[in-house]
N, C-alpha and C positions, 0 to 999 in steps of 0.2 A: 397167794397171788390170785388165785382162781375167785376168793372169796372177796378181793377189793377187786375186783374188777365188779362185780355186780352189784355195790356198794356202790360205785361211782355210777352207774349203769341207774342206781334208783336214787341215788340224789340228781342225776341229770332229767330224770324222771319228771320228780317231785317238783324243781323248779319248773320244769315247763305246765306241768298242771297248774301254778301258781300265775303264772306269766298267762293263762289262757285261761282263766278263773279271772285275772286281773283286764286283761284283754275284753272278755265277754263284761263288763261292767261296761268300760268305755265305750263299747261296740252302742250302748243303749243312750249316749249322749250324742251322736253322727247325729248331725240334721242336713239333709241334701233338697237341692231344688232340680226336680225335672221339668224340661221345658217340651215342647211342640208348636209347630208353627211360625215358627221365628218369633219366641215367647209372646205366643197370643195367649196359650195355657201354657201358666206355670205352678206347679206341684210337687209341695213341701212336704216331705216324711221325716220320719224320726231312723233312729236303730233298730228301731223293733216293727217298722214298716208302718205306723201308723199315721195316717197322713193328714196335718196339721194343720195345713194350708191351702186354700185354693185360688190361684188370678186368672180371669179370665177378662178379655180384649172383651167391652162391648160389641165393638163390631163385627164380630161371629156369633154374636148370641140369636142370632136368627137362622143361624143355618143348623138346625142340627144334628145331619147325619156326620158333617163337617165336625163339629165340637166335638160327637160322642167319639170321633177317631181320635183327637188330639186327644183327648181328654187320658184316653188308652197310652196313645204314645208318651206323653208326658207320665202316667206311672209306670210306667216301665221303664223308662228314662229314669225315674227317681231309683228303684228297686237296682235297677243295675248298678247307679255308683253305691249305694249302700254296699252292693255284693262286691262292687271291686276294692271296697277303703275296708270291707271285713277281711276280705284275703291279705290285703295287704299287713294290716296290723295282726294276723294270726302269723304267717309269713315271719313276721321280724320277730316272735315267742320260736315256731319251731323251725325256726331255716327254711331247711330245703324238703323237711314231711308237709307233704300237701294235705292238709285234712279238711273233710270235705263239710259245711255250710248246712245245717245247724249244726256245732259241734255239742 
């Protein structure tokens, strides 16, 4: 008894490092858009935080201390849904274990 229970204990294991092995792949396909401004700057990142894109509203491109703030908010904006759609899809591999961002 003692001996399948830990048996089951490391194939529940095993699938979940598969499922978060499988997980951390897709994590690297997420493309998200941060905005600011009321998308005056908008900024594209990858999964891997790489940032791919940049729009920027002429009509701010003279101010800026103005820009350099959106410019901040808008990757931060991007970086966060990155971290909320990573949790999410770690989340649906191990339930209710929170692990924490790089795994």
């Amino acid at each position: 008894m003692f001996k399948s229970g830990i048996g089951n204990i490391m194939q529940k294991a095993q699938k979940m490092q598969e499922g978060i092995k499988r997980v951390k792949a897709e994590l690297k396909d997420i493309i998200v858009t941060g905005q600011a401004g009321n998308g005056k700057v908008k900024i594209t990142i990858n999964g891997e935080h790489i940032a791919t894109n940049i729009d920027i509203d002429k009509d701010i491109l003279n101010e800026k201390e103005q820009l350099q703030d959106l410019i901040l908010i808008a990757i931060n904006d991007a970086n966060q849904k990155i971290k909320t759609q990573s949790k999410d899809k770690i989340k649906s591999v191990t339930g209710d274990i929170d692990l924490p961002l790089p795994f």
